[in-house]
N, CA, C and O of each residue as an XYZ file, in Angstrom:
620
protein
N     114.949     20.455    229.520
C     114.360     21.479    230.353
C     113.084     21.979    229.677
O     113.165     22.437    228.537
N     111.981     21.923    230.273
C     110.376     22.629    229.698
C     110.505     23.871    229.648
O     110.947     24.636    230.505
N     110.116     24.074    228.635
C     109.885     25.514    228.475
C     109.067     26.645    229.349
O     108.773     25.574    229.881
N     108.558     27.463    229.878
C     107.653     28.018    231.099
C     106.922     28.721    229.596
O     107.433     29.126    228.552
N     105.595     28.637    230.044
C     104.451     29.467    228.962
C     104.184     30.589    229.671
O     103.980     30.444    230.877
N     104.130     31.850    229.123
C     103.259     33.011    229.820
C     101.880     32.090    230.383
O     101.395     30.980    230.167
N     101.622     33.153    231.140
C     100.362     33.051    231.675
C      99.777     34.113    231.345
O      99.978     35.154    231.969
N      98.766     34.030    230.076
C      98.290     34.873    229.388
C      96.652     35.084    230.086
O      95.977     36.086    229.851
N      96.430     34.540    230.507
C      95.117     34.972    231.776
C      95.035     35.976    232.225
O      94.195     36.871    232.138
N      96.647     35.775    233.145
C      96.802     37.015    233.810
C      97.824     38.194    233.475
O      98.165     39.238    234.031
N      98.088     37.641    232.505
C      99.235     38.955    232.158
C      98.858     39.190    230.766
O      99.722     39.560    229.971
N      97.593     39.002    230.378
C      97.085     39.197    229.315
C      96.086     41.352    228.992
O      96.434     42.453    229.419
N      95.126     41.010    228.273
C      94.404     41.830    227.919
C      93.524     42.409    229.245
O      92.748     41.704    229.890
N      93.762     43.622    229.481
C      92.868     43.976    230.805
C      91.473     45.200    229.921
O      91.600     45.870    228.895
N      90.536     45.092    230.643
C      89.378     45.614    230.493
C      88.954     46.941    231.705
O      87.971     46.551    232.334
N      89.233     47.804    232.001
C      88.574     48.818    232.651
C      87.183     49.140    232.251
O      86.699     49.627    231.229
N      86.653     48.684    233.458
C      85.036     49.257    233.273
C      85.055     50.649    233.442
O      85.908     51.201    234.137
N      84.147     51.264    232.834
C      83.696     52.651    233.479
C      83.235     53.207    234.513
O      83.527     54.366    234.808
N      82.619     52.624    235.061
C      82.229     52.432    236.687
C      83.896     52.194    237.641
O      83.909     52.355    238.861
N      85.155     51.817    236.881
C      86.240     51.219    237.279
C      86.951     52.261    238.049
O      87.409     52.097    239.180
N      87.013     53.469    237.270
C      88.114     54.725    236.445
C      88.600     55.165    238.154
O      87.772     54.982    239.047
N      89.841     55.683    238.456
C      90.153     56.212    239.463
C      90.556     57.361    239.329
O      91.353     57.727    238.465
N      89.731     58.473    240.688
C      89.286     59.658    240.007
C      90.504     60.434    241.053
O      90.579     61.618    241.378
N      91.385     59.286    241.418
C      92.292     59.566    242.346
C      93.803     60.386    241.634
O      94.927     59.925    241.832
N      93.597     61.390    240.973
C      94.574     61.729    240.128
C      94.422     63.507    240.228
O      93.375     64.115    240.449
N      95.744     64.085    240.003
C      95.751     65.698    239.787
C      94.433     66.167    239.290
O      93.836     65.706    238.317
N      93.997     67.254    240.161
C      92.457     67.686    239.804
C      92.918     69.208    239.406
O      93.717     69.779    240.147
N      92.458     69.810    238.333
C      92.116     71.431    238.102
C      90.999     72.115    238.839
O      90.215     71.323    239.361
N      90.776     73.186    238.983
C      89.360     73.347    239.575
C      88.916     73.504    237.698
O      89.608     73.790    236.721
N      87.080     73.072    237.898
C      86.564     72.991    236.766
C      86.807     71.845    235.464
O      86.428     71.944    234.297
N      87.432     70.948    236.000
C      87.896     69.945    235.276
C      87.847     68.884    236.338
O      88.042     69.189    237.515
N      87.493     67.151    235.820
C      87.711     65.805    236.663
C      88.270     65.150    235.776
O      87.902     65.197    234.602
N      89.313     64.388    236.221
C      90.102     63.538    235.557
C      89.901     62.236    236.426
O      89.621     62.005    237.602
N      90.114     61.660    235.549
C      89.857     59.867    235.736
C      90.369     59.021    235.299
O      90.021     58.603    234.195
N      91.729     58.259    236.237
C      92.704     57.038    235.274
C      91.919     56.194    234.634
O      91.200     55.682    235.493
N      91.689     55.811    233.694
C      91.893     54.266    233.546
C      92.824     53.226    232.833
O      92.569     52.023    232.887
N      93.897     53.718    232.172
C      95.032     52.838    232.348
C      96.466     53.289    232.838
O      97.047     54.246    232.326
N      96.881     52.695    233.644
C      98.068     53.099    234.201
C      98.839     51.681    234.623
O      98.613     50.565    234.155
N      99.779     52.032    235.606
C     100.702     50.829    236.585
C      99.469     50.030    237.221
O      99.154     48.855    237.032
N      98.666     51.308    238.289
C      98.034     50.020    239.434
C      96.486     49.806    238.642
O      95.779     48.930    239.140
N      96.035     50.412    237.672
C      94.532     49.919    237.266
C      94.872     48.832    236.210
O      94.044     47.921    236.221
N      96.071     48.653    235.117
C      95.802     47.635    234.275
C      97.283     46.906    234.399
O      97.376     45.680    234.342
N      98.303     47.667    234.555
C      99.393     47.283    234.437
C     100.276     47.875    233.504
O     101.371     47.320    233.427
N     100.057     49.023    232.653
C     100.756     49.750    232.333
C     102.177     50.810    231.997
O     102.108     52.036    232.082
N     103.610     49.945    231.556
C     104.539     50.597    231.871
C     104.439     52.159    231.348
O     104.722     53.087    232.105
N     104.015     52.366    229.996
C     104.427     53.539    229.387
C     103.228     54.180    228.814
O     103.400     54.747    227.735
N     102.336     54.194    229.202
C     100.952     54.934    229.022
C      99.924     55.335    229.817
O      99.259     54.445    230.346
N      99.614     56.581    230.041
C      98.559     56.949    230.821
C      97.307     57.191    230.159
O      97.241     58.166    229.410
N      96.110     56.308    230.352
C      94.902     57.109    229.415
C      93.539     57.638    230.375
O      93.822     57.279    231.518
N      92.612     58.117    230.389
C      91.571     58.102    231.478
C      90.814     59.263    230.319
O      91.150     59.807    229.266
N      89.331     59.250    231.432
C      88.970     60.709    230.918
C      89.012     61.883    231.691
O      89.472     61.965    232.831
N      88.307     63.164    230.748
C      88.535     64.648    231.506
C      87.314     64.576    230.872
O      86.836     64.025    229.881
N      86.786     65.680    232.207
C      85.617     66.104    231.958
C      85.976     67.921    232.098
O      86.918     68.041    232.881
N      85.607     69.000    231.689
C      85.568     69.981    231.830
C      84.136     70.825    231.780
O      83.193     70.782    230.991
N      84.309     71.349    232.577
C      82.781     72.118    232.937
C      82.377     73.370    232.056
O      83.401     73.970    231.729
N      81.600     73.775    231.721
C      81.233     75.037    230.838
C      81.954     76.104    231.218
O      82.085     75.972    232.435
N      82.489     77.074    230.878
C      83.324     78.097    230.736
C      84.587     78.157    231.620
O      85.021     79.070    232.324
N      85.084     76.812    231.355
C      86.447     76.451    232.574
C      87.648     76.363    231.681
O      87.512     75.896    230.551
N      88.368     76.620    231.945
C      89.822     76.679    231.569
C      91.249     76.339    232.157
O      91.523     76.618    233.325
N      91.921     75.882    231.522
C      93.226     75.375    232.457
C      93.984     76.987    232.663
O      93.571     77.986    232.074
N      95.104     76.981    233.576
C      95.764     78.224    233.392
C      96.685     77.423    232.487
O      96.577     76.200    232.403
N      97.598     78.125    231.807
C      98.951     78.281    230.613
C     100.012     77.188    231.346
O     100.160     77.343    232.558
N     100.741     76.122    230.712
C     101.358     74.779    231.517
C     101.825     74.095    230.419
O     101.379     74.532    229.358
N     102.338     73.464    230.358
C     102.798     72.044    229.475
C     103.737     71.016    230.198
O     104.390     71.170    231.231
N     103.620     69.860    229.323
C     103.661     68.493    230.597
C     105.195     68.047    230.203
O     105.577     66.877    230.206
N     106.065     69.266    229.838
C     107.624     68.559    229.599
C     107.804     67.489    228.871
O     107.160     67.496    227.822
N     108.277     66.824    229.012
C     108.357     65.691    227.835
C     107.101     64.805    227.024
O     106.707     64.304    225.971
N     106.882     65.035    228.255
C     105.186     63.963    227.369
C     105.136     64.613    226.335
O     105.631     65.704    226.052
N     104.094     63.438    225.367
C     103.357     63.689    224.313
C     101.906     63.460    224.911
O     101.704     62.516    225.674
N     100.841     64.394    224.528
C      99.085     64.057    224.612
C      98.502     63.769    223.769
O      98.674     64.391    222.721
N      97.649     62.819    223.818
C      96.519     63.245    222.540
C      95.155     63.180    223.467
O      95.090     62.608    224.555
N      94.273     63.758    222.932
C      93.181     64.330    223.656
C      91.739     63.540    222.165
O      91.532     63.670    220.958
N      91.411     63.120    222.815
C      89.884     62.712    221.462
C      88.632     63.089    222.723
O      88.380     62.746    223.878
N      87.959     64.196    221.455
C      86.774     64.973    222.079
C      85.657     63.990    221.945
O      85.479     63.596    220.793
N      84.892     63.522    222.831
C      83.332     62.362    222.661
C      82.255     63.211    222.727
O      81.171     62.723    222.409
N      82.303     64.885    223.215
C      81.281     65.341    223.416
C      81.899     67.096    223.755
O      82.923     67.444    224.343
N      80.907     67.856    223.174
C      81.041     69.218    223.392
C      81.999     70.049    222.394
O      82.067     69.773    221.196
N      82.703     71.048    222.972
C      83.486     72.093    222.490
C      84.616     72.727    222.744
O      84.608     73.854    223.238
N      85.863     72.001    222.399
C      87.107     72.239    222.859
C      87.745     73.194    222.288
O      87.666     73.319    221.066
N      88.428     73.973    222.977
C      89.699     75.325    222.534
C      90.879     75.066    222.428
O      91.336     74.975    223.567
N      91.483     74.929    221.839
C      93.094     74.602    222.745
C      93.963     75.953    222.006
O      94.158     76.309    220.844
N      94.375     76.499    223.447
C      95.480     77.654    222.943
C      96.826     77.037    222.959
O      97.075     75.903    223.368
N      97.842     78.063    222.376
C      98.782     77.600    222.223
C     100.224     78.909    221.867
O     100.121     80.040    221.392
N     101.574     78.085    222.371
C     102.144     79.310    221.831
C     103.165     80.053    222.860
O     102.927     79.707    224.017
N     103.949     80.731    222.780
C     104.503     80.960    224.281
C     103.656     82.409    224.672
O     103.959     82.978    225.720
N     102.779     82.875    223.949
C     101.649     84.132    225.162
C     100.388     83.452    224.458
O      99.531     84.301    224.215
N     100.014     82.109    224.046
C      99.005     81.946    223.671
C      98.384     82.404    222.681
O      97.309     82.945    222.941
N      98.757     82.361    221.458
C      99.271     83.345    220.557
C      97.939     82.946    219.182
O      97.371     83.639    218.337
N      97.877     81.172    219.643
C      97.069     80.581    218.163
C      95.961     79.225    218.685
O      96.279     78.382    219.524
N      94.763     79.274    218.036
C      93.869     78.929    218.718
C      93.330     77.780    217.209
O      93.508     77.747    215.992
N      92.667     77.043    218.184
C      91.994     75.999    216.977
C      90.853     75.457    218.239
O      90.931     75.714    219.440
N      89.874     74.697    217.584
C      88.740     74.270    217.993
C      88.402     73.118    217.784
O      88.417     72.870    216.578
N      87.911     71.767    218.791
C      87.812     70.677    218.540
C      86.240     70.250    218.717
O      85.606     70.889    219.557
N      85.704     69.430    218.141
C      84.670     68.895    218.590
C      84.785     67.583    218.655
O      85.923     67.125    218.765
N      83.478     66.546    218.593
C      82.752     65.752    219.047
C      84.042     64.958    217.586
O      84.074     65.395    216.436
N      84.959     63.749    218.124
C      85.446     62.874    217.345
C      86.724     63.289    216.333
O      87.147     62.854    215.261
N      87.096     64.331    217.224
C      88.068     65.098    216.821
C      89.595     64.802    217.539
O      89.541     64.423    218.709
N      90.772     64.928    217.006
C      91.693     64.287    217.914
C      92.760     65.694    217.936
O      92.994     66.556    217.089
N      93.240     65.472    219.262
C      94.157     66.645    219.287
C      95.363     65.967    219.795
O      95.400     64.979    220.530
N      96.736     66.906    219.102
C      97.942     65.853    219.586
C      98.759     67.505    220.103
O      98.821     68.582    219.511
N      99.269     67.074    221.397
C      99.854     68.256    221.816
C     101.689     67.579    222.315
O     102.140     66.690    223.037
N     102.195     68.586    221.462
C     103.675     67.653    221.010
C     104.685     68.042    222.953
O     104.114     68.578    223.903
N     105.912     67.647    222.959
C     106.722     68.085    224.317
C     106.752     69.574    224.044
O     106.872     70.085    222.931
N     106.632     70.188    225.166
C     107.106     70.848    225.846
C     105.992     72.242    225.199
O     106.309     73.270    225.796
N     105.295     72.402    224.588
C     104.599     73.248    223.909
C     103.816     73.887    225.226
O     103.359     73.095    226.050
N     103.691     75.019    225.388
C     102.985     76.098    226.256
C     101.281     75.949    225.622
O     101.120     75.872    224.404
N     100.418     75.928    226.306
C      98.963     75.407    226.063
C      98.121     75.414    226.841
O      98.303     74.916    227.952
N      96.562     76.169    226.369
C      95.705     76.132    227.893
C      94.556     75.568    226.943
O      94.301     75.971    225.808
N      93.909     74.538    227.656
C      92.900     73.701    227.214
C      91.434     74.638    227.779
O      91.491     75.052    228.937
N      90.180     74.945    226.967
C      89.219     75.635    227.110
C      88.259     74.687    227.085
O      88.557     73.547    226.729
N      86.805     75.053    227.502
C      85.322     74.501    227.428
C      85.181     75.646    226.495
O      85.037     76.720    227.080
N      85.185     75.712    225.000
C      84.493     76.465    224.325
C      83.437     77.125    224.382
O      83.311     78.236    223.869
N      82.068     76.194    225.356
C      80.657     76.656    225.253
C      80.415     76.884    226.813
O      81.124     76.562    227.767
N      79.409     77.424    226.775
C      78.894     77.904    228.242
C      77.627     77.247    228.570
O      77.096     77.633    229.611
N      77.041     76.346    227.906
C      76.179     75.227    228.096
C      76.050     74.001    228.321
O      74.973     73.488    228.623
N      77.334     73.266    228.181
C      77.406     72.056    227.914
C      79.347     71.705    228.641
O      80.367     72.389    228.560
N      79.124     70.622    229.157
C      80.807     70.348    229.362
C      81.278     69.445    228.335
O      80.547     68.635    227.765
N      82.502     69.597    228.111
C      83.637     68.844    227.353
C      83.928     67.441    227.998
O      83.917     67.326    229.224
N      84.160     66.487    227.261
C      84.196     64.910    227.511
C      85.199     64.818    226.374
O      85.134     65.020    225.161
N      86.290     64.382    227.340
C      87.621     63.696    226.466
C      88.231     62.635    226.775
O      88.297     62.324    227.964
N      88.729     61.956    225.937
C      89.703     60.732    226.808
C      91.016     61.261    226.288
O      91.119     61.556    225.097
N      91.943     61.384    227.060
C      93.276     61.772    226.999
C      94.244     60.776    227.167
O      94.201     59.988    228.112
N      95.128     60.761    226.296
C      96.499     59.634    226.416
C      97.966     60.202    226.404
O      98.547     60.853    225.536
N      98.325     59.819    227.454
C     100.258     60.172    227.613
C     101.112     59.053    227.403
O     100.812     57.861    227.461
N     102.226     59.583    227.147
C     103.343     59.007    226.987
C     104.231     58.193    227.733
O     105.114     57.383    227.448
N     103.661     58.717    228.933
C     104.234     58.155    230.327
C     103.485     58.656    231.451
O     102.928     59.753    231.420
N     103.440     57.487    232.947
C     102.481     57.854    233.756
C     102.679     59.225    234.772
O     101.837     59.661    235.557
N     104.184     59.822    234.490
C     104.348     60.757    235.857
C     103.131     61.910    234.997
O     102.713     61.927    233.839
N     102.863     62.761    236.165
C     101.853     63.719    235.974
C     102.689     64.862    236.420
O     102.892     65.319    237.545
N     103.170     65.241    235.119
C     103.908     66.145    234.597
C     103.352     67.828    234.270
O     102.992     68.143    233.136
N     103.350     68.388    234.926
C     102.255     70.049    234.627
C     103.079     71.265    235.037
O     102.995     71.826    236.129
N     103.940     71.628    233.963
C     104.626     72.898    234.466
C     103.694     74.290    234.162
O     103.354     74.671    233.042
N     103.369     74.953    235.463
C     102.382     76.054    235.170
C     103.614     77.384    234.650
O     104.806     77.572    234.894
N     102.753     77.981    233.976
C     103.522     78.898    233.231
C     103.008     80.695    233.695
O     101.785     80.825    233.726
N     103.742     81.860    233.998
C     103.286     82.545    233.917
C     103.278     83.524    232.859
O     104.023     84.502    232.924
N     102.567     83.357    231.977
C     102.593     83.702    230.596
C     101.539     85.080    230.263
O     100.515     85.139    230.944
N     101.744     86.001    229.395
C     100.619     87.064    229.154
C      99.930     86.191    227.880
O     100.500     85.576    226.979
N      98.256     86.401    228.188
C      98.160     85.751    227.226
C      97.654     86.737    225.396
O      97.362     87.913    225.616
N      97.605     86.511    224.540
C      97.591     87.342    224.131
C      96.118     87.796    223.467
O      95.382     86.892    223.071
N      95.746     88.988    223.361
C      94.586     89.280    223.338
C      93.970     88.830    221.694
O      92.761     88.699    221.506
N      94.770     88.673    220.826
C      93.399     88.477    219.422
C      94.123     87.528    218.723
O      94.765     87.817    217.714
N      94.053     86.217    219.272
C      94.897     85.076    219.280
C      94.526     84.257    217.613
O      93.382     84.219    217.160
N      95.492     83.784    217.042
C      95.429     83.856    215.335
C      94.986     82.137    215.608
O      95.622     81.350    216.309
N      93.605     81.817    214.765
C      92.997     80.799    214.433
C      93.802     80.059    213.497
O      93.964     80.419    212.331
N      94.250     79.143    213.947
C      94.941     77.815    212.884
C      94.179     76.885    212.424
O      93.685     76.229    213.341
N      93.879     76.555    211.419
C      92.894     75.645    210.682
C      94.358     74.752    209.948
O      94.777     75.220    208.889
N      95.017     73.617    210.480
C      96.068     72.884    210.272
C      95.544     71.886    209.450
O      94.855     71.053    210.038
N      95.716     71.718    207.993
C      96.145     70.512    207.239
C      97.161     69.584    207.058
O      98.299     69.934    206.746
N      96.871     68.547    207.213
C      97.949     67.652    207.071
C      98.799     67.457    205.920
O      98.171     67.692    204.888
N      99.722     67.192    205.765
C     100.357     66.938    204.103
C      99.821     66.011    203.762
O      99.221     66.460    202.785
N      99.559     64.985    203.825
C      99.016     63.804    203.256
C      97.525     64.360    202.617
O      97.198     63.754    201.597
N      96.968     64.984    202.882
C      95.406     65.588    202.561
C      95.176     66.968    202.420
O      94.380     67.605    203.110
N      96.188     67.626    201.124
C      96.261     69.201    201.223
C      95.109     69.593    200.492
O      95.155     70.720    200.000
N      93.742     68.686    200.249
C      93.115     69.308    199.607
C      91.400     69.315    200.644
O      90.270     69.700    200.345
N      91.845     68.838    201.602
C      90.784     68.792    202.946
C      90.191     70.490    202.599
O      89.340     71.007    203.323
């Protein structure tokens, strides 16, 4: 009996152009999101990636995506990310910076600057589009985390 070979052509390495991205996905006001890997753009069982764009002084309201895991890498501008169950602790991302936002964590993603929009590519864990909105107080003089890693306690 012959063996059957993949057909690595087509069930191989897929390429999303940028011109490709489908902008056909959960919209915020002040924010555009854009698949580009999933089920129907590459074939994707267990990863969602695309970009976000966020507009100058826009903000998500308070939410987290239940089980997923995110990571967020900034290409351009000035990111906030709160955090916390009243939003309690704040850190700041820029240009080549990676943010990992763990399950179930309460979190509102910011445009830091009022000049310029935020450009991210964001990656999940899985494709459902998962967004539990939260009605949360947020809190007014929210404590700056500057997080070191253990591996590099002398950053």
């Amino acid at each position: 009996m012959a063996e059957s070979k993949t057909n690595w052509r087509d069930n191989g390495v897929r390429i999303v152009r940028s011109d490709q991205l489908d902008s056909n996905t959960p919209q915020t006001p002040g924010m555009t999101r854009a698949a580009a890997i999933n089920l129907a753009m590459a074939g994707a069982h267990k990863l969602w990636a695309g970009t976000v764009k966020i507009e100058p002084n826009a903000k998500t309201a308070p939410h987290h995506h239940g089980k997923l895991e995110s990571i967020i890498y900034v290409i351009s501008g000035g990111a906030r990310m709160r955090w916390g169950e009243q939003l309690e602790f704040f850190a700041d991302a820029g240009p080549g910076d990676f943010i990992y936002v763990p399950p179930f964590v309460p979190h509102q993603e910011i445009n830091a600057r009022s000049d310029e929009p935020v450009m991210c590519v964001v990656i999940r864990s899985d494709q459902e589009p998962v967004v539990v909105n939260l009605n949360i107080p947020a809190a007014e003089s929210p404590e700056e985390v500057r997080w070191i890693d253990p591996s590099h306690p002398g950053s």
